[in-house]
N, C-alpha and C positions, 0 to 999 in steps of 0.2 A: 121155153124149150129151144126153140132157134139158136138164143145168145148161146147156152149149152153147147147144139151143135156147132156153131160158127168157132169157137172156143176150142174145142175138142179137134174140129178139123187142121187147126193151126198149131197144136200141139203136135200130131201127128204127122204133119209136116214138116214143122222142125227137127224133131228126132229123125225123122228117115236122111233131112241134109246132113246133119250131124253124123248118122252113123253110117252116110257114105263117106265121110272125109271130104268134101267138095273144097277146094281152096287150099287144104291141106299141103304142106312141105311133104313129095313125094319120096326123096330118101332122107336120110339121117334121122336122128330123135326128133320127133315133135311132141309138143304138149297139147295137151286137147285147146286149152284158152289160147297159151301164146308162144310163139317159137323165137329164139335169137339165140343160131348159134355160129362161129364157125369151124368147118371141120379142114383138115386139112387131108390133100388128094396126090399131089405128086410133088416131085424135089427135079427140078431139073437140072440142066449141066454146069451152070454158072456155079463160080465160088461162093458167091457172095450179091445181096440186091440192094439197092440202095432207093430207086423210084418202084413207084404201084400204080397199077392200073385198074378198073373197075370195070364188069359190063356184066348188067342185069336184065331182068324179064320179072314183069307184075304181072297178079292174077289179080281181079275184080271175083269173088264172091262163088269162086271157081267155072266161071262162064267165060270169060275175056281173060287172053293173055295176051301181054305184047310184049316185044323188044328181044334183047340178040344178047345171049349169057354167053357166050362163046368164048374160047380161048383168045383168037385173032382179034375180036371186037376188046376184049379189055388189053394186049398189047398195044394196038393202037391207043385208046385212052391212053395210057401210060409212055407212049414212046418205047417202047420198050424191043430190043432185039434178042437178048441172052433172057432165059429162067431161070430164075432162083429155084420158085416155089408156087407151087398152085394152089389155093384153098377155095371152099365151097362158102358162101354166106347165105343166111337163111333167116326170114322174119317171116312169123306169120299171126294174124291177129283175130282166133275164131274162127279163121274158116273164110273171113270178108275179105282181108286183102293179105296177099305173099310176094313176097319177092325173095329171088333166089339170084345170088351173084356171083358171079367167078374171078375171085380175086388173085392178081398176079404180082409177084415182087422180082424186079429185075432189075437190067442193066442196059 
């Protein structure tokens, strides 16, 4: 009867992470298993991009998040002075790990 209960308590557990979303990609489409997408957010003034830049932020199991998705932090990566274009990237895997990226195409 124990195993039962021990059994049954982890069940229950798991659904309630589950049907809070914990880990989950907070905007755009997600899939319950796994998220990879990216969406695009702004056009800015330049003509035309030729370099990219990257700056993301990870979630651990929706407890810990680190790092700097910011606009600035990925021109930097990239060198970049003029915008093309700004897009959102997104993976997530179950709910255990996400990262969300703001990716920039410029000049």
């Amino acid at each position: 009867m124990t195993m039962r209960k021990a059994v049954i308590s982890v069940l229950i557990l798991a659904v309630g992470f589950l049907a809070t979303g914990c880990g989950f990609v907070s905007d755009g489409p997600f899939g319950w298993g796994m998220t990879n997408h990216r969406t695009p957010v702004a056009k800015g003034r330049a003509s035309s991009g030729f370099r990219e830049g990257q700056a993301c932020l990870y979630s651990f199991f929706g407890a810990v998040t680190i790092g700097d998705a910011g606009i600035e932090a990925a021109m930097r990566d990239g060198g970049l002075k003029d915008v093309f274009t700004i897009d959102s990237y997104s993976q997530s895997f179950f709910g255990t790990y996400t990262r969300q990226c703001t990716v920039i195409v410029g000049s």
